[in-house]
C-alpha positions as CSV (number, residue, x, y, z in Angstrom):
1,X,-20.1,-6.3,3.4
2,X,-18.4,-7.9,6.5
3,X,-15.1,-9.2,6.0
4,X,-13.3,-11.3,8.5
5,X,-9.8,-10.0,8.3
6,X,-11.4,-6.5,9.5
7,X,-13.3,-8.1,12.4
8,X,-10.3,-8.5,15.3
9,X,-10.3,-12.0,16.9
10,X,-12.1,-12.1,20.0
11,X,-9.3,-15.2,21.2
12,X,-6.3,-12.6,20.6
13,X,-7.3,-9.7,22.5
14,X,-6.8,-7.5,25.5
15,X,-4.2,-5.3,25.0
16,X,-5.0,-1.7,23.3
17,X,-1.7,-0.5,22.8
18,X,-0.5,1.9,20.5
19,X,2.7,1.4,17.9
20,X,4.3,1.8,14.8
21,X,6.0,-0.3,12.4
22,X,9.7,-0.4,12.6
23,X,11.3,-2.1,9.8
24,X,11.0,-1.4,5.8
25,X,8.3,-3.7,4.8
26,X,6.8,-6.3,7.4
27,X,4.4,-9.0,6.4
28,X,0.8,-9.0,8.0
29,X,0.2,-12.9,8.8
30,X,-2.9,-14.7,8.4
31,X,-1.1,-16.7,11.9
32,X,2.2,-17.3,13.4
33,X,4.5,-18.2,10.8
34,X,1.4,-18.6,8.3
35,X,0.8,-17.2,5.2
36,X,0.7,-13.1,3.9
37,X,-2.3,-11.9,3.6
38,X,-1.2,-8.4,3.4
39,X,2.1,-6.3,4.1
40,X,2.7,-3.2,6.6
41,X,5.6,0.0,5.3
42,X,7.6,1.8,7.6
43,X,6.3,3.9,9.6
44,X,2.4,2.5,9.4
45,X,0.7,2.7,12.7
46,X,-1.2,-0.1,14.3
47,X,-3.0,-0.9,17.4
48,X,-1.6,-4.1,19.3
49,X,-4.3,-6.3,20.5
50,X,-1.8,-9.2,22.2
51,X,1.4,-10.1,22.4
52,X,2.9,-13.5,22.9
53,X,6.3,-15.8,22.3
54,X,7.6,-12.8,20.4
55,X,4.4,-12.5,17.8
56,X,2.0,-9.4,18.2
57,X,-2.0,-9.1,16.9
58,X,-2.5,-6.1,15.3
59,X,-4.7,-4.1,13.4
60,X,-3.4,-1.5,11.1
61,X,-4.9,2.0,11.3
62,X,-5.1,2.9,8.4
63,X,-7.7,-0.3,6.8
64,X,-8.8,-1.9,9.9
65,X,-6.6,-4.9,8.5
66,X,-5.7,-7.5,11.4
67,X,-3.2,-9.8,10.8
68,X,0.6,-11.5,12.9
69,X,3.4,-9.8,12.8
70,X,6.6,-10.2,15.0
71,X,7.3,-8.4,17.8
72,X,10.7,-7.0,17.0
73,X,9.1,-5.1,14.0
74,X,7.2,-2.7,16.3
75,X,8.7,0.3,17.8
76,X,7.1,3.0,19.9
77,X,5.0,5.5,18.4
78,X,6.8,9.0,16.9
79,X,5.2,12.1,15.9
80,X,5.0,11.9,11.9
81,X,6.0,14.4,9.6
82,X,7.3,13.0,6.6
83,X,6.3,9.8,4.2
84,X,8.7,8.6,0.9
85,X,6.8,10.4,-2.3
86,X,10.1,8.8,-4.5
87,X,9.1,4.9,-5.6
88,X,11.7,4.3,-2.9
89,X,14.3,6.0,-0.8
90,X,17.3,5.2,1.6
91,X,18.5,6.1,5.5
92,X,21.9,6.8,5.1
93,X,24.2,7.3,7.8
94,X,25.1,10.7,7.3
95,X,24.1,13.5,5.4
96,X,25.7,13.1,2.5
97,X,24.8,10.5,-0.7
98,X,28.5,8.6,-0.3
99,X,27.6,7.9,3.0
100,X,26.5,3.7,4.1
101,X,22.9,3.3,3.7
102,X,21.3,2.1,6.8
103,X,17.7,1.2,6.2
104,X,15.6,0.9,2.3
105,X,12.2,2.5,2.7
106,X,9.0,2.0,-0.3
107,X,7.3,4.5,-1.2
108,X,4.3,5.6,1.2
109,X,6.8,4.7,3.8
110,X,6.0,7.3,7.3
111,X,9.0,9.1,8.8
112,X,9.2,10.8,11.9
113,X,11.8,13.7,11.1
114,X,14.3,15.1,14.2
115,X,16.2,17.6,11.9
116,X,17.0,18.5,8.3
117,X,20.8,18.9,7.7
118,X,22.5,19.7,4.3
119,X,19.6,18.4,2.1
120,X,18.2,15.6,4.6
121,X,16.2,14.8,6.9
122,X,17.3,12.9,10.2
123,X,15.2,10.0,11.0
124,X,16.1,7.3,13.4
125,X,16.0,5.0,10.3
126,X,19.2,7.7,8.8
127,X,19.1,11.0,7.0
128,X,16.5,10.4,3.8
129,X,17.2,12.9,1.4
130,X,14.7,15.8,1.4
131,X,14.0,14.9,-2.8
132,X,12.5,11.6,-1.6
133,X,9.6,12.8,0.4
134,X,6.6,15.5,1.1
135,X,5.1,16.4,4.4
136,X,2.6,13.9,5.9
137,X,-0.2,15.9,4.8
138,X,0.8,16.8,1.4
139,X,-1.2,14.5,-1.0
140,X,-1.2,14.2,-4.4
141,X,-4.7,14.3,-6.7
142,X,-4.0,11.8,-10.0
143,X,-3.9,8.0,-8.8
144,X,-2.8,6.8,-12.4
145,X,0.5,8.8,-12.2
146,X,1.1,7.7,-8.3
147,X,0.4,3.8,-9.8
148,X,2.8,4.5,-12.4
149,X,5.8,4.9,-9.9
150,X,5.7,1.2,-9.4
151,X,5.7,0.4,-13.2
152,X,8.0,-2.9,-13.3
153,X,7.1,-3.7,-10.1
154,X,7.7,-7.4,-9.4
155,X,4.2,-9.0,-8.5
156,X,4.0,-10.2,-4.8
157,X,0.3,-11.7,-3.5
158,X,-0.2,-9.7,-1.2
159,X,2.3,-7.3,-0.8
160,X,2.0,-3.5,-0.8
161,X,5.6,-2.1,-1.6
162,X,8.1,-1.1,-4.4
163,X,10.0,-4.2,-4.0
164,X,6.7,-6.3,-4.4
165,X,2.9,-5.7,-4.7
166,X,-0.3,-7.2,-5.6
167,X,-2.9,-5.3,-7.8
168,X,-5.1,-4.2,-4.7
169,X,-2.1,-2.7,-3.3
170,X,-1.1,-1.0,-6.4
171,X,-4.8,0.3,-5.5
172,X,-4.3,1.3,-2.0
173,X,-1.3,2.9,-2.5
174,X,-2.2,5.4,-5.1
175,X,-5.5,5.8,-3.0
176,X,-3.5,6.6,0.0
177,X,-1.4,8.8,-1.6
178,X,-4.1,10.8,-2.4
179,X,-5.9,11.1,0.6
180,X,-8.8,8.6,-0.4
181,X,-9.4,6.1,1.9
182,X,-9.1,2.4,0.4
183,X,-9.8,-1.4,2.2
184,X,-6.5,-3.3,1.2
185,X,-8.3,-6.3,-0.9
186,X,-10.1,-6.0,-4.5
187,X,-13.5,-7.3,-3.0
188,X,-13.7,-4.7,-0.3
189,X,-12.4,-2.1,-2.8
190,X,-15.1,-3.1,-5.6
191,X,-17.5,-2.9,-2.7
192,X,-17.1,0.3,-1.0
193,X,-14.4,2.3,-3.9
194,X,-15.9,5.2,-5.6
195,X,-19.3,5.4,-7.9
196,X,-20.8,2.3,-9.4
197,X,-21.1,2.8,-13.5
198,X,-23.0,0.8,-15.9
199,X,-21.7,-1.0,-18.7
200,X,-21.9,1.6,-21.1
201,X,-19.5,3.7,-19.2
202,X,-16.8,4.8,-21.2
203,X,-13.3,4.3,-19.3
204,X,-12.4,7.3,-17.8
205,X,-8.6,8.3,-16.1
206,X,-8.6,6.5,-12.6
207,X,-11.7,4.6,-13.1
208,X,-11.2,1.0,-11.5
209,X,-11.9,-2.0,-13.9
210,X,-12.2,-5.2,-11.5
211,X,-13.0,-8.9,-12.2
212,X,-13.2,-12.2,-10.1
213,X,-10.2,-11.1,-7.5
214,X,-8.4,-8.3,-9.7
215,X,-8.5,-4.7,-10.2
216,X,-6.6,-2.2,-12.4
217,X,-6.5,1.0,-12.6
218,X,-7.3,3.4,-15.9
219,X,-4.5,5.4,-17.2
220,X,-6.7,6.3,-20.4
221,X,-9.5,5.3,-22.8
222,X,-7.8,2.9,-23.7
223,X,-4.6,1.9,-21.6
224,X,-4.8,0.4,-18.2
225,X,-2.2,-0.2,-15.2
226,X,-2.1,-3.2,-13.0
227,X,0.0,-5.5,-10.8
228,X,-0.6,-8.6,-12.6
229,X,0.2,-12.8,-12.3
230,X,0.4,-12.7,-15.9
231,X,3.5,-10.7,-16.7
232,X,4.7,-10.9,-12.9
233,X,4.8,-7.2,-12.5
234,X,2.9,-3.5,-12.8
235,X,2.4,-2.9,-16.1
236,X,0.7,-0.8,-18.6
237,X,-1.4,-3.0,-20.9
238,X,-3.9,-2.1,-23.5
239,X,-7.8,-2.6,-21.7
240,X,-9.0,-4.7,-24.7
241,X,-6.5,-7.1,-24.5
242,X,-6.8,-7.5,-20.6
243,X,-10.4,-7.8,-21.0
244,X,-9.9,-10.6,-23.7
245,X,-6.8,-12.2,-21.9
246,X,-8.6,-12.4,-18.4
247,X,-12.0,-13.4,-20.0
248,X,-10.2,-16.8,-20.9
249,X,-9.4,-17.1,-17.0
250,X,-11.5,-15.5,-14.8
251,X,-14.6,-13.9,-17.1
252,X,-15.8,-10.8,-17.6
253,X,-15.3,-7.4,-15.9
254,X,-17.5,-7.6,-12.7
255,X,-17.6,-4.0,-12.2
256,X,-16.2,-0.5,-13.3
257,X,-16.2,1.9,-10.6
258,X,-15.1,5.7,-10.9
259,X,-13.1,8.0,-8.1
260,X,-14.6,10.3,-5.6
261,X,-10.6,12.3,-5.2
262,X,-10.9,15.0,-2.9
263,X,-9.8,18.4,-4.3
């Protein structure tokens, strides 16, 4: 399945530079000024395909997602040793938890770490404290509980952090966080996602349920999580009565797919 927003624009090319997200959470723009079609975290490392009256082209590393973002939010790539495991953290400007807090980072956020001093690390974003993160390659192996860090989660089309997300980002970030590699929208994930089941499949912890553009996420037999229009937020909800509810709306489930997570 060929998706467009994976497919660079042949009209903003030539440049092939490398570069890194520099500010908490920056919107990935359809055009200039347009709308969201997806968000980048801290820390996220793209590929600059042009540059012009302070907007870049990129396309994130990590999904192959293109998109606008402005110029001042990139920064020059740092070695990468740290990413926020906490549903969010701080930068503060000292070691110490009294100090002024320079920067808010989501979790899933990348830090490049100079230091550690009296219980934090030093970033150039501030010192993050050391119970906030994990080394870049330490992943966890239960999506469902990495989902649940954003329960209450305001709803956000589009958006991919603590402070805001859609359901296929609730996706991609407990994906990500456990080392499985995850397209940022629900049609890409319901295409290429795990093992197709048939209907008889009984729901399973970290299956994916997805209908006509959603997905959630199976905390048990019979519980779900998912960032949702409907309550405006990541919640838990029982699967009967999201299958009923979104039956009204959008129809039936479309597919239930099952995680390959690496061990």
């Amino acid at each position: 399945m060929t998706h467009a927003r994976l497919t660079p624009d042949p009209e903003f090319s030539g440049l092939n530079e490398d570069a890194q997200i520099g500010r908490g959470v920056v919107n990935l723009l359809r055009k200039p000024n347009g709308a969201r079609d997806r968000q980048l975290l801290l820390g996220a490392e793209v590929k600059v395909l042009w540059r012009h009256e302070g907007w870049a082209y990129v396309q994130a590393n990590a999904d192959d997602y293109c998109g606008f973002v402005g110029v001042a939010s990139l920064t020059k790539p740092q070695v990468l040793t740290h990413k926020v495991s906490a549903p969010g953290s701080h930068g503060y400007q000292n070691a110490a938890f009294k100090s002024i807090d320079r920067s808010a980072m989501s979790h899933g956020s990348l830090l490049a770490s100079s230091g550690e001093q009296d219980g934090f690390i030093q970033t150039s974003h501030g010192f993050v404290p050391v119970q906030h993160i994990t080394a870049i390659d330490d992943f966890a192996d239960d999506p469902a509980d990495i989902a649940s860090l954003y329960a209450g989660t305001p709803y956000l089309w589009g958006g991919n952090s603590r402070w805001g997300i859609d359901c296929s980002g609730l996706v991609q970030a407990a994906c990500a966080a456990c080392n499985i590699s995850c397209p940022g929208d629900s049609d890409m994930q319901e295409a290429e996602l795990g093992t197709l089941l048939d209907d008889t499949a009984v729901p399973e912890r970290n299956d994916l349920l997805f209908w006509k553009g959603h997905v959630a996420l199976v905390w048990d037999e019979e519980t779900l999580i998912h960032a949702n229009a409907h309550a405006m937020a990541v919640v838990f909800e029982p699967i009967q009565d999201a299958i009923d509810r979104i039956a009204q709306t959008d129809g039936a489930i479309t597919a239930h797919r099952r995680l390959v997570i690496p061990s």
